[in-house]
C-alpha positions in Angstrom: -42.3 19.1 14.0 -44.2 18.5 17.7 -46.3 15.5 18.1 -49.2 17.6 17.4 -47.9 18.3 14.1 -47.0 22.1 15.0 -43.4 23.5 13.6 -41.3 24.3 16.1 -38.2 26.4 16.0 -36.1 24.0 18.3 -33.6 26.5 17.7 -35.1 29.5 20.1 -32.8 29.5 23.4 -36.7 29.1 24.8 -37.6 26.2 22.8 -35.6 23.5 25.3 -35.4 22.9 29.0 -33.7 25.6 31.0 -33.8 24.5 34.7 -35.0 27.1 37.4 -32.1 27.1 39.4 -30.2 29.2 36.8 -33.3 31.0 35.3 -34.3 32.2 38.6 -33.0 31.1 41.7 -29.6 30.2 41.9 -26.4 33.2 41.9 -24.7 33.9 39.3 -21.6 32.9 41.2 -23.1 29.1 41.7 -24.1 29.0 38.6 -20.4 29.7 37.0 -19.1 26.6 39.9 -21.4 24.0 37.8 -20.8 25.6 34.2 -19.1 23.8 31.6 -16.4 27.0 31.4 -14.8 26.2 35.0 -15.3 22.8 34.6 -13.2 22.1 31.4 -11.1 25.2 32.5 -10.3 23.5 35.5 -9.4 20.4 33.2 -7.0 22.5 31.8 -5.1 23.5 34.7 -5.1 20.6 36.4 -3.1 19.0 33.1 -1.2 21.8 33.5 -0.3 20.7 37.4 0.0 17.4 36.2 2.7 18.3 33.6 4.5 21.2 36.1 4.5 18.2 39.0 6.4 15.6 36.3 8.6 18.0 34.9 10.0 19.1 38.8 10.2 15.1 39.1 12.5 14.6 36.0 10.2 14.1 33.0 11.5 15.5 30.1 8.8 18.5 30.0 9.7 22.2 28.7 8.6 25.0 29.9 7.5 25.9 26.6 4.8 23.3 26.6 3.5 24.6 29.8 3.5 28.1 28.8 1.3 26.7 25.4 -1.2 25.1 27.9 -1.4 28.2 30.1 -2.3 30.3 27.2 -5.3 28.3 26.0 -7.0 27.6 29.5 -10.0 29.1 28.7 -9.8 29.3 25.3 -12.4 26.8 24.9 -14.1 25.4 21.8 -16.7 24.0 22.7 -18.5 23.4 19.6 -15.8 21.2 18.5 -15.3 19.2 21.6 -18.9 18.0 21.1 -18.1 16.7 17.6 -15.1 15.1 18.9 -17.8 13.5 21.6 -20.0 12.3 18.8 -16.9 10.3 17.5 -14.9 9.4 20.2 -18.1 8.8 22.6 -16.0 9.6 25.1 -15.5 13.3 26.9 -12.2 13.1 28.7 -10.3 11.9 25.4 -12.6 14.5 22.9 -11.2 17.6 25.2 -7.6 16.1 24.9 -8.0 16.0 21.6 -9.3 19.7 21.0 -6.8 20.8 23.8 -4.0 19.2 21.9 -4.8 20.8 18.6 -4.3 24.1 20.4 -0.8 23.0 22.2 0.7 21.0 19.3 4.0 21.7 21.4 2.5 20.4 24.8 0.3 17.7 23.0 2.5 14.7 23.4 2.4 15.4 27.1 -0.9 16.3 28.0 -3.1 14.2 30.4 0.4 11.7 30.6 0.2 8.7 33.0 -3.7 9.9 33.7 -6.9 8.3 33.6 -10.5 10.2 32.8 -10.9 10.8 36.7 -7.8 12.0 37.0 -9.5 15.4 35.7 -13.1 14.6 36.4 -12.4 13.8 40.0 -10.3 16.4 40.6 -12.5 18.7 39.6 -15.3 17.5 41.3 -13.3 18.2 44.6 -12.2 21.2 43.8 -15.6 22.5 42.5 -16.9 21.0 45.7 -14.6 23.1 47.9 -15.1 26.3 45.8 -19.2 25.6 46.4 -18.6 25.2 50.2 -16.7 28.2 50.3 -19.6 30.3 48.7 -22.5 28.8 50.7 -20.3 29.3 54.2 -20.8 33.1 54.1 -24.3 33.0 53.5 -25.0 30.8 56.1 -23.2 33.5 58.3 -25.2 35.8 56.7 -28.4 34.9 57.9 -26.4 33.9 61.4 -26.0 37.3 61.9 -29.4 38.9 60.8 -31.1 36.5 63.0 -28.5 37.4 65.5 -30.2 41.3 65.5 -33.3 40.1 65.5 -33.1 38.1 68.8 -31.1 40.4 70.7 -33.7 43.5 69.6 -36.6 41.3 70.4 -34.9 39.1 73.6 -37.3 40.4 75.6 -40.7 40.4 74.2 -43.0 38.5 75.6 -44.9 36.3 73.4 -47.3 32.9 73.4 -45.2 29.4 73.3 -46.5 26.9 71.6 -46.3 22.8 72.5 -48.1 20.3 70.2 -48.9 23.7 68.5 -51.5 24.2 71.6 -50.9 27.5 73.8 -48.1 26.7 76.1 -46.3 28.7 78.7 -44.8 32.3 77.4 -41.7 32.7 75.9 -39.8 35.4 74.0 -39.5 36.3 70.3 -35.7 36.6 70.6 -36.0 33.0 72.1 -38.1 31.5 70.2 -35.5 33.2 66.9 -32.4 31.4 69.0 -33.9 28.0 68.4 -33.6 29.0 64.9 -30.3 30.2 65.4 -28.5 27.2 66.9 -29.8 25.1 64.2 -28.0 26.9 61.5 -25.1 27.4 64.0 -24.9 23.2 63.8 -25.3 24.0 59.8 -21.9 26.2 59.7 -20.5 23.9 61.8 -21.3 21.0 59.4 -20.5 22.6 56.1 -17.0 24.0 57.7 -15.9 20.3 59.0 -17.2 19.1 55.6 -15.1 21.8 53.5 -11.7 21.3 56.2 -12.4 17.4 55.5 -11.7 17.6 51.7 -8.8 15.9 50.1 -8.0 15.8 46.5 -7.9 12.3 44.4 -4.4 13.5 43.3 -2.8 11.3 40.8 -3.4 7.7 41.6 -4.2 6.0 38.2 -6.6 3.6 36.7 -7.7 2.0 39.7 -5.7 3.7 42.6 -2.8 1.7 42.5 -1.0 4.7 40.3 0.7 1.7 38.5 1.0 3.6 35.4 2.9 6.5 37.3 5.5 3.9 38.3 6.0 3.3 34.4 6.8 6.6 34.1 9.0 7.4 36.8 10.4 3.1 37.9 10.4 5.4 41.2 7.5 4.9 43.9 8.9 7.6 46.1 8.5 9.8 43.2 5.1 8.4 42.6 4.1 9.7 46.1 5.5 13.1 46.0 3.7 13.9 42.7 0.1 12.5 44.1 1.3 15.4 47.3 3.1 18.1 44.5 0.0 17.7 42.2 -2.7 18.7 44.9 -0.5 21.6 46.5 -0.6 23.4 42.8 -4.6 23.0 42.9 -5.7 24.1 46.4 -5.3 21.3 48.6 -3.5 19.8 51.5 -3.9 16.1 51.5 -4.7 13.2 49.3 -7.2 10.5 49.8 -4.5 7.9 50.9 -6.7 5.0 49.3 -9.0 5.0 46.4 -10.2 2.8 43.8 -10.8 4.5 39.8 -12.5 7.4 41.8 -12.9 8.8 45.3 -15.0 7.3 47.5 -18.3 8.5 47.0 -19.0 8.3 50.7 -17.2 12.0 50.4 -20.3 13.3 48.4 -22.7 11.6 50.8 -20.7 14.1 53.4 -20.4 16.9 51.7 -24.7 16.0 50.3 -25.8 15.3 53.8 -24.8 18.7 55.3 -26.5 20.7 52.7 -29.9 18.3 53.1 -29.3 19.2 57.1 -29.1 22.7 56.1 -32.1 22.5 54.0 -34.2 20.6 57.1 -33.3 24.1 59.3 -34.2 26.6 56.6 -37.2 24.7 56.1 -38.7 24.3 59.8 -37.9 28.3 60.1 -39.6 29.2 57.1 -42.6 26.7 58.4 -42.9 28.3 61.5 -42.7 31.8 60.2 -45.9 30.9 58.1 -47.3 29.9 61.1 -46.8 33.0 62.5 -47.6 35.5 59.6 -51.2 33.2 60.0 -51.3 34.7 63.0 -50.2 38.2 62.2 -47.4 38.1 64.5 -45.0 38.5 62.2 -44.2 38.6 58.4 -41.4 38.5 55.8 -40.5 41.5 54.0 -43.2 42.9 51.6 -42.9 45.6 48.8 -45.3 48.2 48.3 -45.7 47.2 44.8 -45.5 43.5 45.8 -49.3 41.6 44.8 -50.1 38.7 47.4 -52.9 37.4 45.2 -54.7 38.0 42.1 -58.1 37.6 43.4 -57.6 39.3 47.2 -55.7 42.7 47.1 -55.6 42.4 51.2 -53.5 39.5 51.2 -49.9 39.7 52.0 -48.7 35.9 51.1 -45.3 34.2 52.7 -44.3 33.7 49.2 -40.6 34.0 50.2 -40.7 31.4 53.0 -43.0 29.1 50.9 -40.1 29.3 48.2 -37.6 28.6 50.6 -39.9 25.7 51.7 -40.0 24.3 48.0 -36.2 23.9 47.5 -35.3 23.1 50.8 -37.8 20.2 50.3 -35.7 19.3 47.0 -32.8 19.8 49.1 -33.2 17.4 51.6 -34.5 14.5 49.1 -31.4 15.0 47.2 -29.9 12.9 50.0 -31.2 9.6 49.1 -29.4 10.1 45.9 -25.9 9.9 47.1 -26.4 7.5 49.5 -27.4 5.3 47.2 -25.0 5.9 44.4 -22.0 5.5 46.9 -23.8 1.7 48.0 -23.6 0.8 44.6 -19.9 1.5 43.9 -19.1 -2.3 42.8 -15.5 -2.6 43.5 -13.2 0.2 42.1 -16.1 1.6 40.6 -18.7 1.5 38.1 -20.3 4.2 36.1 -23.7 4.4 37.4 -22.6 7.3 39.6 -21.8 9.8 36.5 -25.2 10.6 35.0 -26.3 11.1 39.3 -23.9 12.6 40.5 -23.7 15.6 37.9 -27.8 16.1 38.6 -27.5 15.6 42.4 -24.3 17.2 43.1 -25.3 20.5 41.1 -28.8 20.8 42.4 -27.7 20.5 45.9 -25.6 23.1 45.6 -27.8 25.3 43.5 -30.9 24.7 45.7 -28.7 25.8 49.2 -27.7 28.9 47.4 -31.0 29.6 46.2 -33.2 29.1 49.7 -30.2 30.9 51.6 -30.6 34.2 49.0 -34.1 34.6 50.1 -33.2 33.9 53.7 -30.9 36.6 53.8 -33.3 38.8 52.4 -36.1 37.7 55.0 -33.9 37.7 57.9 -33.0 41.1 56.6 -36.0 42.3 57.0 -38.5 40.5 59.4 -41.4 42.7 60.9 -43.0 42.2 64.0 -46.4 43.1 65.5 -46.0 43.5 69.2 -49.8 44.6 69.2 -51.3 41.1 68.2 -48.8 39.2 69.8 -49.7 40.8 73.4 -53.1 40.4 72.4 -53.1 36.4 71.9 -50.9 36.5 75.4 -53.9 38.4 76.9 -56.5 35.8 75.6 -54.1 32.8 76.9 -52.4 34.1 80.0 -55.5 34.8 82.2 -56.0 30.6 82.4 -52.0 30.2 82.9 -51.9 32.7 85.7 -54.2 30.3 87.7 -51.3 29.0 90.2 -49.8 32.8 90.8 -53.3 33.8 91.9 -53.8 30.5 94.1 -49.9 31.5 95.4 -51.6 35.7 96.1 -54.5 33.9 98.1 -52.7 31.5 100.3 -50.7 34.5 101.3 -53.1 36.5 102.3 -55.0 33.8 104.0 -57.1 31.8 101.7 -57.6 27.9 101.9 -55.3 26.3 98.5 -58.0 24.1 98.0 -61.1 26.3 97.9 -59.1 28.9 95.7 -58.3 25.9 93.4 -62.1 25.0 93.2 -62.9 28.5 92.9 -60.7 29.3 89.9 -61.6 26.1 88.3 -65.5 26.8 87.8 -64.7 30.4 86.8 -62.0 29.2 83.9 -64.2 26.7 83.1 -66.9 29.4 82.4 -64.7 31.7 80.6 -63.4 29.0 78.5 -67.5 28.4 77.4 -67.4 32.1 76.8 -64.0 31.9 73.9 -65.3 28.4 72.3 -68.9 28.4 72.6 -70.0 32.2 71.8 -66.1 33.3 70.5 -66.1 35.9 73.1 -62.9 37.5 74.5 -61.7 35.6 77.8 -63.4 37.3 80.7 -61.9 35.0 83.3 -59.9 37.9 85.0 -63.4 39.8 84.9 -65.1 37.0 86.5 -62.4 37.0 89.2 -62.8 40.7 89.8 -66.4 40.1 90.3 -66.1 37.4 93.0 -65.7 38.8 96.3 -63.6 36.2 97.1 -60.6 37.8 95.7 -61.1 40.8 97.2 -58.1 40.4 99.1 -55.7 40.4 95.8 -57.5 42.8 93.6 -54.6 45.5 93.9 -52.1 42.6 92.7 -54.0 41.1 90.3 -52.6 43.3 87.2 -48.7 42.9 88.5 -49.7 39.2 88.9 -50.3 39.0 85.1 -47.4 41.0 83.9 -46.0 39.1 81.0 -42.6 39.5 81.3 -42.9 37.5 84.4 -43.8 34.1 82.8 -41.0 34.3 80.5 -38.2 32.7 83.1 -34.7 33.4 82.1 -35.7 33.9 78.3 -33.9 37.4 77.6 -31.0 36.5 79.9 -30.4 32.8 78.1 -30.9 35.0 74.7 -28.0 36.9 75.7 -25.8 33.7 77.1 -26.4 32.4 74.1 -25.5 35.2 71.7 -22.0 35.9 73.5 -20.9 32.8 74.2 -21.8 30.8 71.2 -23.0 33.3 67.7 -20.7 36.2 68.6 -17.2 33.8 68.3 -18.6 32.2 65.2 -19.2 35.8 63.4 -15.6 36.6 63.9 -14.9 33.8 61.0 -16.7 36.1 58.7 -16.4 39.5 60.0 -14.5 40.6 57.2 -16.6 39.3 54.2 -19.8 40.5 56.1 -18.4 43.7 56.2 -17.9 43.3 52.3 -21.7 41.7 51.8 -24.7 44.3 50.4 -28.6 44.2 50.7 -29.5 40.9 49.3 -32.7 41.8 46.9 -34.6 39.3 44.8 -35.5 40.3 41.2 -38.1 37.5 41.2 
């Protein structure tokens, strides 16, 4: 019964907490990398390295018992494991226990010489390394859309902005670059921080793998199982040193990339609302798609403002591992648990959520060339002041009389846009001086945009083939595997 006194079925799947990074952000592919079926799974074969390493060392393991483990990896029950939690209060030991009731051959030797992080660790790394390896491509994914998008629009004028305050012209493909190189430092980031993984291994209680040298008397063959054990799960290298667990400094690594790559999807999605508020360009939008329930006419940014939200989520996430790696007393303590599976989970799931709808909006940006020449033909007339002092003193005229000149008449156009919210007539006002008469015939080349765009279309290219193009070649082939991302929500 609710504290109102209503009944309440608290048996409905919708009658408890369902987080909305697996309701409706998050891939299904994520989503399995945090479930309880990989995780315990992953216990599971990583008792089943354990046993395969002591067995090649000289334990006396069959290969019967192993063959018993490998049939039951994901045979699962998970029902009973959470009795056997409600007793044993303990997760590591209730799994061992359900595990060895399905392997009564290989139950003597299960989890042998380990301790609980032994698997949870582990597994952590490993479901770590699996995450990286899924957000990588993404990343690369919206590398390359953006990658179309400046080279088709390198050399489009448009309005720069300083202080967000007119500024001198760039290009849209240049202004998309900026974007670009930020999630260029992104891939970089996530790569070092996936090449940088090492497993725990096998290092015992607290890291001095003391009980391992009960087992073997050997510490040579200590060593080479902590080395054999993380070759048959995926990795290369051991932490030399740990205490009960891996430094958690390793999660503030692998944490602090994803927050980075939540501060560059966010500042693109910002300034793309910026620029849909100025019609210049927008986000993908469906013809059945409804901006807003009380104004048919409005097309809303709802897919950068989404990206906005879990970036923002994203990069406060950060605090959280910094701060549960500062207070790791000693060889450890278990403040970090409870944390670490909210922190470590949502990080992940929130990256693969915002970089979804990136793809998708990168996909399919649209761009209005019309309004965008049209705010460059309300702000260029007062920039092209110095090109039309240069025209005069060429053809005669005093610097500082045409300076004077130019000044009243901007001044007066400038009344004209804030005062009365007039067009700018200033170029009208200098065809009507008779002073000018000398540059009339230049004064439309004088004001060509694409001349007050500097090396804009050529950097965009420098940029692409130098830098991007080397970087897609990581991923060419599972780019070429990727389809249409499309959001169902």
């Amino acid at each position: 019964m609710g504290s109102n006194g209503e009944d309440i079925d608290y048996s409905s799947p919708y009658a408890n907490y369902r987080s909305p990074l697996s309701t409706r952000y998050a891939s299904k592919e994520m989503q399995y990398n945090f479930s309880d079926q990989k995780k315990f799974s992953t216990w599971r074969k990583l008792w089943i390295n354990l046993a395969k390493a002591e067995k090649e060392l000289g334990l006396d393991i069959t290969d019967a018992q192993i063959k018993e483990m490998e049939a039951n990896v994901h045979n699962i029950n998970f029902d009973e494991a959470a009795a056997e939690e409600r007793l044993t209060r303990h997760d590591v030991m209730a799994h061992v226990h359900v595990f060895a009731k399905q392997c009564p051959t290989a139950a003597p030797i299960i989890h042998l010489g380990a301790t609980s992080c032994f698997v949870g660790d582990n597994t952590d790394l490993i479901v770590l390394k699996d995450g990286l390896d899924l957000l990588l491509p993404r990343v690369a994914a919206v590398i390359r859309n953006m990658t179309h998008f400046s080279e088709q629009y390198k050399s489009l004028p448009t309005l720069g902005f300083t202080h967000l305050q007119p500024a001198q012209l760039t290009t849209v493909g240049k202004r998309a670059t900026l974007w670009l190189y930020d999630f260029l430092m992104d891939e970089r980031a996530l790569r070092r921080a996936r090449e940088d993984l090492r497993f725990r291994g096998a290092k015992g209680t607290t890291g001095t793998q003391a009980s391992f040298m009960q087992l073997f008397e050997d510490g040579a063959k200590v060593r080479a199982l902590d080395q054999l054990v993380a070759k048959l799960s995926g990795f290369q290298k051991t932490y030399p040193v740990t205490g009960q667990t891996y430094t958690r400094k390793v999660d503030v690594e692998v944490v602090s990339s994803l927050s980075s790559l939540g501060s560059s999807i966010h500042k693109m999605c910002s300034d793309l609302r910026l620029l849909a508020n100025m019609k210049e360009i927008e986000e993908p939008f469906e013809k059945s798609q409804i901006g807003s329930s009380a104004m048919p006419y409005k097309r809303n940014p709802m897919r950068s403002e989404r990206c906005c939200a879990l970036a923002r989520h994203l990069m406060a996430l950060f605090s959280n591992a910094v701060n549960t790696h500062s207070v790791q007393w000693l060889e450890r303590t278990l403040d970090d648990s409870a944390n670490k599976r909210l922190t470590l989970s949502e990080a992940f799931l929130s990256a693969d959520a915002a970089l979804l709808v990136l793809e998708n909006i990168t996909q399919g940006l649209v761009v209005y060339p019309k309004v965008i020449e049209r705010r460059i033909n309300q702000e260029l007339p007062f920039m092209s002041a110095e090109n039309l002092i240069m025209a005069m003193v060429k053809k005669g005229g005093d610097r500082q009389v045409c300076h004077e000149k130019i000044r009243v008449l901007s001044q007066e156009a400038g009344a004209q846009v804030k005062q009365f919210g007039k067009d700018n007539d200033f170029l009208d006002r200098v065809r009507g001086d008779s002073y000018f008469s000398p540059i009339l015939s230049e004064i439309d080349s004088l004001l060509d945009p694409s001349t007050y765009t500097g090396r804009a279309a050529d950097q965009v290219t420098e940029f692409l083939e130098e830098e991007v193009f080397p970087l897609l070649e990581r991923y060419q082939d599972v780019l070429k595997q990727e389809n249409p991302v499309t959001l169902n929500i």
